[in-house]
C-alpha positions as a Markdown table, in Angstrom:
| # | Residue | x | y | z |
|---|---|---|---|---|
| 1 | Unk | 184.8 | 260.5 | 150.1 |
| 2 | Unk | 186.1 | 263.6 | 152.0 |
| 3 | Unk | 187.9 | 266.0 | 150.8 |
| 4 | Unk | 190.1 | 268.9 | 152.8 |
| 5 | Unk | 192.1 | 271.6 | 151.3 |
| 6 | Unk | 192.6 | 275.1 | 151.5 |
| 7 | Unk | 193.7 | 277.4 | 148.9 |
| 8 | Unk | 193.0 | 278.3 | 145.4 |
| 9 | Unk | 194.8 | 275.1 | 144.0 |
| 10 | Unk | 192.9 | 273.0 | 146.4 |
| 11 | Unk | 189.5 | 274.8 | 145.2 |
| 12 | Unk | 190.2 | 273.7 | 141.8 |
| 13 | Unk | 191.0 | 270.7 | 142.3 |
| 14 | Unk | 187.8 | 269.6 | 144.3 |
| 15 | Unk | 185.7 | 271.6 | 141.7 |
| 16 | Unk | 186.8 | 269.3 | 139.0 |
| 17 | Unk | 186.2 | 266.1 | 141.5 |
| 18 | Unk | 182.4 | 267.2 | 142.2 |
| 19 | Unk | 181.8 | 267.6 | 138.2 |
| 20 | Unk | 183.8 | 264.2 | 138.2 |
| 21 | Unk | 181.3 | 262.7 | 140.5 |
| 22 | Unk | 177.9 | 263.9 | 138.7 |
| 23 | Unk | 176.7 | 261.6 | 136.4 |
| 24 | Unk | 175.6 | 262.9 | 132.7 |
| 25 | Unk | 171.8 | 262.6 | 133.4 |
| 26 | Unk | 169.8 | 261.4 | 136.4 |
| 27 | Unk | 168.9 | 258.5 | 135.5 |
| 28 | Unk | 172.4 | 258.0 | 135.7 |
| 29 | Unk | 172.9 | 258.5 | 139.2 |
| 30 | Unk | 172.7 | 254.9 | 140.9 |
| 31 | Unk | 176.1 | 254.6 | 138.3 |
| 32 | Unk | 178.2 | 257.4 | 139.7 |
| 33 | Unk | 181.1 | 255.7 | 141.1 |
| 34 | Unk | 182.1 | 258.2 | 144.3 |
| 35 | Unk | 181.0 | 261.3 | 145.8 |
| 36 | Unk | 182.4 | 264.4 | 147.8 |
| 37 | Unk | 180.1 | 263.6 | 150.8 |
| 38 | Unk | 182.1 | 266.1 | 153.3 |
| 39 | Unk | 185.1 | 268.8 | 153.2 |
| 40 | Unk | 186.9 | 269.6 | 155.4 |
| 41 | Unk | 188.8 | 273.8 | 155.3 |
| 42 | Unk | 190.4 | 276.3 | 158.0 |
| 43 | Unk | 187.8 | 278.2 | 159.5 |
| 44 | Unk | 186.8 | 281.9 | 158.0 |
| 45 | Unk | 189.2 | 284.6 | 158.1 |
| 46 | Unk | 188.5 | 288.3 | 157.8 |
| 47 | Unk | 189.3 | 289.7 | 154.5 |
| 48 | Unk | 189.4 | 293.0 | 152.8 |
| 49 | Unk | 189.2 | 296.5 | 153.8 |
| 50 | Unk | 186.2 | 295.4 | 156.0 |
| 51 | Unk | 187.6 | 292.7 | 157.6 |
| 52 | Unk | 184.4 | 290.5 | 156.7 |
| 53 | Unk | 184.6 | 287.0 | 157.6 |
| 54 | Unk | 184.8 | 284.9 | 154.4 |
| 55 | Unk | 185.9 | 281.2 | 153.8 |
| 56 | Unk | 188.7 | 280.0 | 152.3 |
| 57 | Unk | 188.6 | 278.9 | 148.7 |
| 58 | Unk | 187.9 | 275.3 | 149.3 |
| 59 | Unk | 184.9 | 276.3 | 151.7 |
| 60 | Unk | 183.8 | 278.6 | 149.3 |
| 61 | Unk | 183.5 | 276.0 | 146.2 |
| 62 | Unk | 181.7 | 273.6 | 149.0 |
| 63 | Unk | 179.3 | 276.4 | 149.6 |
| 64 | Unk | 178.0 | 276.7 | 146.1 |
| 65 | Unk | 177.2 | 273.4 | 146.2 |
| 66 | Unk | 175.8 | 272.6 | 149.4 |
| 67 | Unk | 178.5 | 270.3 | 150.3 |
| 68 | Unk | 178.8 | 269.7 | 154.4 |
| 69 | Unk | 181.8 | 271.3 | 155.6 |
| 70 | Unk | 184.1 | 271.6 | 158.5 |
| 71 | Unk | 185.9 | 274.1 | 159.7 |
| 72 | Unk | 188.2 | 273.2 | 162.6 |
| 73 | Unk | 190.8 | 275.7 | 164.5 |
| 74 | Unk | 192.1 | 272.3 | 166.0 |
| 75 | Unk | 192.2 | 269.0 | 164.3 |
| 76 | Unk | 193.9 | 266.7 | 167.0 |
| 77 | Unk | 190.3 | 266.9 | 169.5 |
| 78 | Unk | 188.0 | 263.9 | 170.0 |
| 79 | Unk | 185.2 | 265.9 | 169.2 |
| 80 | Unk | 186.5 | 266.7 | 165.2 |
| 81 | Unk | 187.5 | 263.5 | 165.1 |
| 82 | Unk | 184.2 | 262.4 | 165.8 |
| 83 | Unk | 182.7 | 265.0 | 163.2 |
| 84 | Unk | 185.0 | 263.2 | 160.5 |
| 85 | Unk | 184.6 | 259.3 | 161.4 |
| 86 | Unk | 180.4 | 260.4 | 161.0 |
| 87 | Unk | 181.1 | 261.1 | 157.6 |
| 88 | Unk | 182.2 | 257.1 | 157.3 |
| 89 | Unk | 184.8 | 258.2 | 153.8 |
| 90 | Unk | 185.9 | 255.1 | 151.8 |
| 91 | Unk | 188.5 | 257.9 | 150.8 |
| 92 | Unk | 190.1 | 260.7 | 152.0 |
| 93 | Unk | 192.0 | 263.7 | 149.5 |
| 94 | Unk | 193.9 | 266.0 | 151.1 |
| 95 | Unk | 195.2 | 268.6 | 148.8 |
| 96 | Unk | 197.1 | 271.7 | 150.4 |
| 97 | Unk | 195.8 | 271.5 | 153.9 |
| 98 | Unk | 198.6 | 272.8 | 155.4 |
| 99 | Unk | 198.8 | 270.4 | 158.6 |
| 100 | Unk | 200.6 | 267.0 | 159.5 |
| 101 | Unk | 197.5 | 264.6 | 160.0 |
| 102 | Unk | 197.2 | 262.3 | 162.8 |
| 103 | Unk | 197.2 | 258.4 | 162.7 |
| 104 | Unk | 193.6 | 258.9 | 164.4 |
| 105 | Unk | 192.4 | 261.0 | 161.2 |
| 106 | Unk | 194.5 | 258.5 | 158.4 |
| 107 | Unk | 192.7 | 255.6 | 160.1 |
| 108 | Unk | 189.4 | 257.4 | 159.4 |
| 109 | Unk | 189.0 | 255.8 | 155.3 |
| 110 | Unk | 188.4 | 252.8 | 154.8 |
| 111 | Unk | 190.3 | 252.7 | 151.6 |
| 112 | Unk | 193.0 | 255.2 | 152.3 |
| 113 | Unk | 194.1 | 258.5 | 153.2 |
| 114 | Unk | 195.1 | 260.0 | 149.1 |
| 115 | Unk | 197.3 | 263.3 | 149.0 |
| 116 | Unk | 197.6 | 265.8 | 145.7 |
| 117 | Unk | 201.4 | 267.0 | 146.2 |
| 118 | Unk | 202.6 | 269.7 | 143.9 |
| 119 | Unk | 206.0 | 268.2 | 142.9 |
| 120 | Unk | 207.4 | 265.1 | 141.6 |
| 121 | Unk | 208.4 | 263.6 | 145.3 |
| 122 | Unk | 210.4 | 262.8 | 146.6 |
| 123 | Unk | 211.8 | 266.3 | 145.9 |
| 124 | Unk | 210.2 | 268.9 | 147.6 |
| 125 | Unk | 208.7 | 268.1 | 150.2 |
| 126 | Unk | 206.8 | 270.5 | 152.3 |
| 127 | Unk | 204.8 | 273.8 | 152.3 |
| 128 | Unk | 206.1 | 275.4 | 149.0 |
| 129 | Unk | 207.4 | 272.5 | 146.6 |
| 130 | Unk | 206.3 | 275.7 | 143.5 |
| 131 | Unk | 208.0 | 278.1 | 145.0 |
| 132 | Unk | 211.4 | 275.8 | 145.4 |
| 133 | Unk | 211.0 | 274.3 | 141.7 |
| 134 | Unk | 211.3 | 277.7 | 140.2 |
| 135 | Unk | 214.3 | 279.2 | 142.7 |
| 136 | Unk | 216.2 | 275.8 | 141.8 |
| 137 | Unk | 215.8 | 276.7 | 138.1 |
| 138 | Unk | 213.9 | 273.4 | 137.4 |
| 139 | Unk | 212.7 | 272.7 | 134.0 |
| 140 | Unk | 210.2 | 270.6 | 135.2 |
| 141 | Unk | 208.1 | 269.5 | 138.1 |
| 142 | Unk | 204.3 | 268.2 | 138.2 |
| 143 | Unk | 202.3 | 266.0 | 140.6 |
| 144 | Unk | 202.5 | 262.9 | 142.8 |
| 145 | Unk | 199.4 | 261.0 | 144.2 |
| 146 | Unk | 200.4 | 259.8 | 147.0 |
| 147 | Unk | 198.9 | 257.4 | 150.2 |
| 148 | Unk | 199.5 | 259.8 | 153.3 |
| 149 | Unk | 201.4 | 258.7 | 156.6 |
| 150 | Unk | 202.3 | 260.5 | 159.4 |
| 151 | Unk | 205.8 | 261.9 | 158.3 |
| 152 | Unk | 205.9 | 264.7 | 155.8 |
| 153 | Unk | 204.9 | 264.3 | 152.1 |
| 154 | Unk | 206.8 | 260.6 | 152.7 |
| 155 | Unk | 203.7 | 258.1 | 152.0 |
| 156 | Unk | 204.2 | 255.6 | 149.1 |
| 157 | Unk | 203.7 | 256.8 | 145.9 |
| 158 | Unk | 200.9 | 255.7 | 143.3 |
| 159 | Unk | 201.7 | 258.5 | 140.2 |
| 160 | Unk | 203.5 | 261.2 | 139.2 |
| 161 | Unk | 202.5 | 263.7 | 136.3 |
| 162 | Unk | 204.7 | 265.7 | 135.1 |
| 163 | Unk | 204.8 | 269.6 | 132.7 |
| 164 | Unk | 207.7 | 271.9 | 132.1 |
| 165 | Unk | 208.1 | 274.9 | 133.6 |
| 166 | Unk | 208.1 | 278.1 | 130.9 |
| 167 | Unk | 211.2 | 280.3 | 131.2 |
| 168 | Unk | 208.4 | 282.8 | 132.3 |
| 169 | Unk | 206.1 | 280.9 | 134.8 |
| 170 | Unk | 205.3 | 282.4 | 137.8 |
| 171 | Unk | 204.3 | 280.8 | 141.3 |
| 172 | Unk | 200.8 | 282.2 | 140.0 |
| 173 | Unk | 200.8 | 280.6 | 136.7 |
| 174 | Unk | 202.1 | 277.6 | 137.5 |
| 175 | Unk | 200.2 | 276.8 | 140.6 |
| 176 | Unk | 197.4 | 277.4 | 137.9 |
| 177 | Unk | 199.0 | 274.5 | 135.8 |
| 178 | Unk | 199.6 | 272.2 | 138.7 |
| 179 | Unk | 195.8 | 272.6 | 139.7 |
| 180 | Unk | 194.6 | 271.4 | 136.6 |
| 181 | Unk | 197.5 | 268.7 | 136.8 |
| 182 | Unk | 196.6 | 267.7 | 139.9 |
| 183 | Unk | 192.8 | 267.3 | 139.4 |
| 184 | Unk | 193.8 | 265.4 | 136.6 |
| 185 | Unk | 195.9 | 263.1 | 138.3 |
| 186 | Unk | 193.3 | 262.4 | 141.3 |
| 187 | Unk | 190.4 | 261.4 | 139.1 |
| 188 | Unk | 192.8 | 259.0 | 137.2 |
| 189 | Unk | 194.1 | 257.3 | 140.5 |
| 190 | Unk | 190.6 | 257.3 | 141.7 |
| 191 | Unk | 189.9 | 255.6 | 138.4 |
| 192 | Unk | 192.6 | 253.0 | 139.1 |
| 193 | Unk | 191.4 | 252.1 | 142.4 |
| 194 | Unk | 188.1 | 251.3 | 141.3 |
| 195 | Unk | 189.3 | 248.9 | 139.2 |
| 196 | Unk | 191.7 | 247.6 | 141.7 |
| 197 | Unk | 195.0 | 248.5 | 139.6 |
| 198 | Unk | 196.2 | 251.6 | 142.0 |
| 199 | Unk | 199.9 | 250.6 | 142.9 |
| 200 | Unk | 201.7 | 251.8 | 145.7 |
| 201 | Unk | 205.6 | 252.3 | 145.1 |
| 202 | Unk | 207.9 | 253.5 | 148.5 |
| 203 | Unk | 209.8 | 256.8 | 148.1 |
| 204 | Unk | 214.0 | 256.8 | 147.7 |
| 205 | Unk | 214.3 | 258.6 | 151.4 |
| 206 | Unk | 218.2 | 259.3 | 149.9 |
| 207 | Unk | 216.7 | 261.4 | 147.6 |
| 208 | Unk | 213.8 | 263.2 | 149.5 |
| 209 | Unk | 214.4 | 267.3 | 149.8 |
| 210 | Unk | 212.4 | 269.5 | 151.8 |
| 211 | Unk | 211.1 | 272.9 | 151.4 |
| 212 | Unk | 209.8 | 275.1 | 154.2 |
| 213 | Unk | 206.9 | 277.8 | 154.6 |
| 214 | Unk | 207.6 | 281.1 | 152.6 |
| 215 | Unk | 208.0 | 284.2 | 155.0 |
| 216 | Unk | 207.8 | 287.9 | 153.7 |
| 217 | Unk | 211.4 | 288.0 | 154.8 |
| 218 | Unk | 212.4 | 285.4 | 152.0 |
| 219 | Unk | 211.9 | 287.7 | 149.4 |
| 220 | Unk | 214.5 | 290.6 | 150.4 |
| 221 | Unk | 216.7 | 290.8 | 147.7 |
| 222 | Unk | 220.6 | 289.9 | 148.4 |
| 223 | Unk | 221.7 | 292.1 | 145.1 |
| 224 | Unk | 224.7 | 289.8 | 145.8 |
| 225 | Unk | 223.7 | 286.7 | 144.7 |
| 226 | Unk | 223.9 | 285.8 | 140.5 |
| 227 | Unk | 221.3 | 287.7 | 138.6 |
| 228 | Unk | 219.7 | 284.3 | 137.2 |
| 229 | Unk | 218.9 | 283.7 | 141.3 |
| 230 | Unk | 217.1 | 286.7 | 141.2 |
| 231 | Unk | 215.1 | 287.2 | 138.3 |
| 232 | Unk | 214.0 | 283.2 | 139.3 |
| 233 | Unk | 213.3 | 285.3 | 142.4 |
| 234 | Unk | 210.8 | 287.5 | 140.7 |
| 235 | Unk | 208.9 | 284.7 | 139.4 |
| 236 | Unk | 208.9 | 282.1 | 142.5 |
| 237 | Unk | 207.1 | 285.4 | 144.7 |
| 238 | Unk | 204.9 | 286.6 | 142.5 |
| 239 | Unk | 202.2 | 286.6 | 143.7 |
| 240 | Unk | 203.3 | 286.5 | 147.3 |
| 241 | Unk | 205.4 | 287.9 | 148.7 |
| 242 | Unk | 207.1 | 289.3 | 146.0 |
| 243 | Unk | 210.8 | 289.7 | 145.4 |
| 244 | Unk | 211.7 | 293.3 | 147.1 |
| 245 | Unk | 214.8 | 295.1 | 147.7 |
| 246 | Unk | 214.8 | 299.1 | 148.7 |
| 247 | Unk | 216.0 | 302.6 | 147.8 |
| 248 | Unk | 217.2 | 305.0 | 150.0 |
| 249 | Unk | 215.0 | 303.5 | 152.6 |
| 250 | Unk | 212.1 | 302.9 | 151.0 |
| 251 | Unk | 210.7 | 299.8 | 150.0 |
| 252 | Unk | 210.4 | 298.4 | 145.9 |
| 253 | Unk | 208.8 | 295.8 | 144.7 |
| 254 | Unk | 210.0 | 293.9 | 142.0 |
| 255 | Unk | 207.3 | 292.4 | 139.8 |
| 256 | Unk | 209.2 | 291.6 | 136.7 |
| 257 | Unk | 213.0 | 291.4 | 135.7 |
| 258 | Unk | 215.5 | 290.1 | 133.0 |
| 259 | Unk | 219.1 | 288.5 | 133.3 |
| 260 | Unk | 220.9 | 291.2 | 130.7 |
| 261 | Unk | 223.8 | 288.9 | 131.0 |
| 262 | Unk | 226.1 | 286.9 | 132.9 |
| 263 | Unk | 229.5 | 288.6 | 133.3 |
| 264 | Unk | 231.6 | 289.1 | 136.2 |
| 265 | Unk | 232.5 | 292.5 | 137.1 |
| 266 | Unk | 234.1 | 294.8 | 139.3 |
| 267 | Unk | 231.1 | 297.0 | 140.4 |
| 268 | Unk | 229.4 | 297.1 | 143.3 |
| 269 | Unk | 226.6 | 294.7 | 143.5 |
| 270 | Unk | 222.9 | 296.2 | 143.7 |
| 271 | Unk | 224.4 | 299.4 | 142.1 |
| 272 | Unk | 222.4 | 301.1 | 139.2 |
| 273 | Unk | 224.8 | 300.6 | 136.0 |
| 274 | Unk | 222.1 | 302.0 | 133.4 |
| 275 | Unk | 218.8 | 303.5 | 133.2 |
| 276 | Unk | 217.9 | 303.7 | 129.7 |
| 277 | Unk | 215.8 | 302.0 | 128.2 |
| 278 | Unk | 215.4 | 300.1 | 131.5 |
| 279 | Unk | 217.2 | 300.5 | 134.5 |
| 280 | Unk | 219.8 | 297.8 | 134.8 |
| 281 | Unk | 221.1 | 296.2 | 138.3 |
| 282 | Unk | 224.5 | 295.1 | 138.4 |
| 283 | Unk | 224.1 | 291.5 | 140.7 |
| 284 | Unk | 226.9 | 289.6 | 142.2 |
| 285 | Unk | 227.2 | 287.4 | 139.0 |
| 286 | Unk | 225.9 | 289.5 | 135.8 |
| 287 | Unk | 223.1 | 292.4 | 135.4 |
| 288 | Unk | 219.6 | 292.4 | 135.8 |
| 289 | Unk | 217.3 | 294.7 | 133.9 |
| 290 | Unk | 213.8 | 295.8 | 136.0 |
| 291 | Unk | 210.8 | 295.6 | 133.7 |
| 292 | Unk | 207.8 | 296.1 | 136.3 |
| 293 | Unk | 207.9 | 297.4 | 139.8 |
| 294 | Unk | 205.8 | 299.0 | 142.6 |
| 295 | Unk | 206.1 | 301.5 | 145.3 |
| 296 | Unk | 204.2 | 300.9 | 148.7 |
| 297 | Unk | 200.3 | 302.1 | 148.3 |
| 298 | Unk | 201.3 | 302.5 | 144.8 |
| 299 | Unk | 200.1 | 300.6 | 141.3 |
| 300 | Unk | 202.5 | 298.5 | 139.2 |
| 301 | Unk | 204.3 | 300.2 | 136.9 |
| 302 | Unk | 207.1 | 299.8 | 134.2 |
| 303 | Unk | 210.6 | 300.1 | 135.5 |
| 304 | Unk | 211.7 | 302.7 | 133.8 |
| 305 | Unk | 209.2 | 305.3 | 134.3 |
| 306 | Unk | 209.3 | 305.0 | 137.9 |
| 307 | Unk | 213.3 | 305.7 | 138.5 |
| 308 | Unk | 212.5 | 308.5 | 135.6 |
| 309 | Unk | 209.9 | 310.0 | 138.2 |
| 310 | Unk | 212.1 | 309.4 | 141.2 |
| 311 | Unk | 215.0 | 311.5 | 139.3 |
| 312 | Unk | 216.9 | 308.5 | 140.2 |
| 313 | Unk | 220.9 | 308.7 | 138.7 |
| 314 | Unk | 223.2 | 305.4 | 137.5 |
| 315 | Unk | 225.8 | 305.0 | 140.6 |
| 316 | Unk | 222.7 | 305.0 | 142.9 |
| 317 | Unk | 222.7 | 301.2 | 145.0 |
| 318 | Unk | 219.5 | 299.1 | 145.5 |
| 319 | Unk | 219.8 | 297.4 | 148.7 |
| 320 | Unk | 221.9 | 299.6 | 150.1 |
């Protein structure tokens, strides 16, 4: 099989599939039912304060194990095309590649074109089904193995997994969950195929939901939305981009946050209502108390002692 992915969920998930595909001794091997015989990752991308080319996750975790690997800037050319159809996949697992596939490339497997989604489709479709679970105040979400056709995240579907989300999961730690969910969930349908029970089932379309690629701009704060909105806030962009609102023109960071209740009232929203213990945010719909936040070139640190070091006063408006 081939497999192409990009970021850290992706990496995990193909590390899993490689251990998957070793058998337990060598003479063993002749019995190992399927192998990562290509990958396929966006090309290397200068990092760091040197700006040193490195690969992405996925081409990293190929590296290590000597894994062929392409790196394509373009994937609708003859000649990549070419590169993939010599790799002559019975499958092909896509996990988080981050581009609408061609009919050319899903005609590539013999068996099928198989895609790792991180939700339970047909909600959430799109670039950032984690992100949207935790905004919508979901209690759950998980996987869905699904057979990949040219319309978004829309292929028939052949399982879902599911796991709850925590009252404090982040995009972070549950992306970390899903990985292992979704690593899970391949090897399983891979298991079922080889025994010819993989089943496809069609998606409701009426009940399909789309999500779109997170900008930095998404996570401005709007101090007048409910204070539940924005502490899921804190968690759905953490850790990127991060929830961020400002103070007399510069920029915060909000790391961490609490709903300190739900009450209407008549103050201004974004205003400072308290400071001690914690400084607490009066929101369009209750009050939200700041736990962990960060100044620009600045480390994380607890709420309270940075407005105690910025001689900050209640009255004073986030946002503003």
């Amino acid at each position: 099989m081939v497999f192409m992915g990009t970021p850290s969920l992706a990496a995990h998930i193909l590390e899993r599939m490689i251990a998957a595909s070793r058998p337990p001794s060598d003479d063993a091997a002749s019995n190992a039912r399927f192998h990562v015989v290509g990958v396929i990752t966006r090309p290397d991308q200068p990092r760091g304060r040197r700006l040193q080319m490195e690969p992405s996750e996925v081409g990293a975790v190929a590296a290590r194990h000597a894994i062929p690997t392409l790196k394509p800037v373009k994937i609708r050319t003859p000649e990549f095309l070419a590169e993939l159809i010599a790799f002559e996949p019975d499958l092909l697992v896509v996990a988080a590649y981050g581009r609408i596939l061609p009919q050319s490339i899903l005609d590539v497997p013999k068996i099928a074109p198989i895609n790792v989604h991180a939700s339970l489709l047909p909600k959430y479709r799109g670039a950032a089904p984690i992100e949207a679970a935790i905004l919508a105040g979901e209690h759950e979400t998980g996987v869905t193995i699904m057979r990949i056709i040219e319309q978004m995240d829309a292929g028939p579907t052949y399982l879902h997994r599911r796991i709850p989300i925590a009252p404090d999961d982040t995009q972070g730690t549950l992306k970390e969950k899903l990985a292992e969910l979704g690593a899970d969930a391949i090897l399983e349908a891979i298991a079922l195929l080889i025994r010819g029970e993989l089943k496809e089932t069609p998606q409701d379309e009426a009940a399909a939901t789309y999500t779109s690629q997170i900008e930095k701009a998404d996570a401005a704060i709007d101090w007048s939305k409910p204070a539940s909105a924005i502490e899921r806030m804190t968690r759905a962009y953490d850790p990127w981009p991060v929830a961020r609102t400002t103070l007399g023109g510069e920029e915060i960071l909000i790391w961490r946050a609490a709903v300190e209740n739900e009450r209407s009232s008549s103050e201004v929203p974004g205003t400072i209502v308290n400071l001690k213990p914690s400084p607490i945010v009066q929101c369009g719909v209750g009050r939200l108390r700041l736990i962990e936040v960060q100044a620009p070139g600045r480390k994380r640190m607890p709420a309270a002692d940075f407005f105690r070091g910025k001689r900050i006063g209640v009255g004073a408006r986030l946002g503003a």
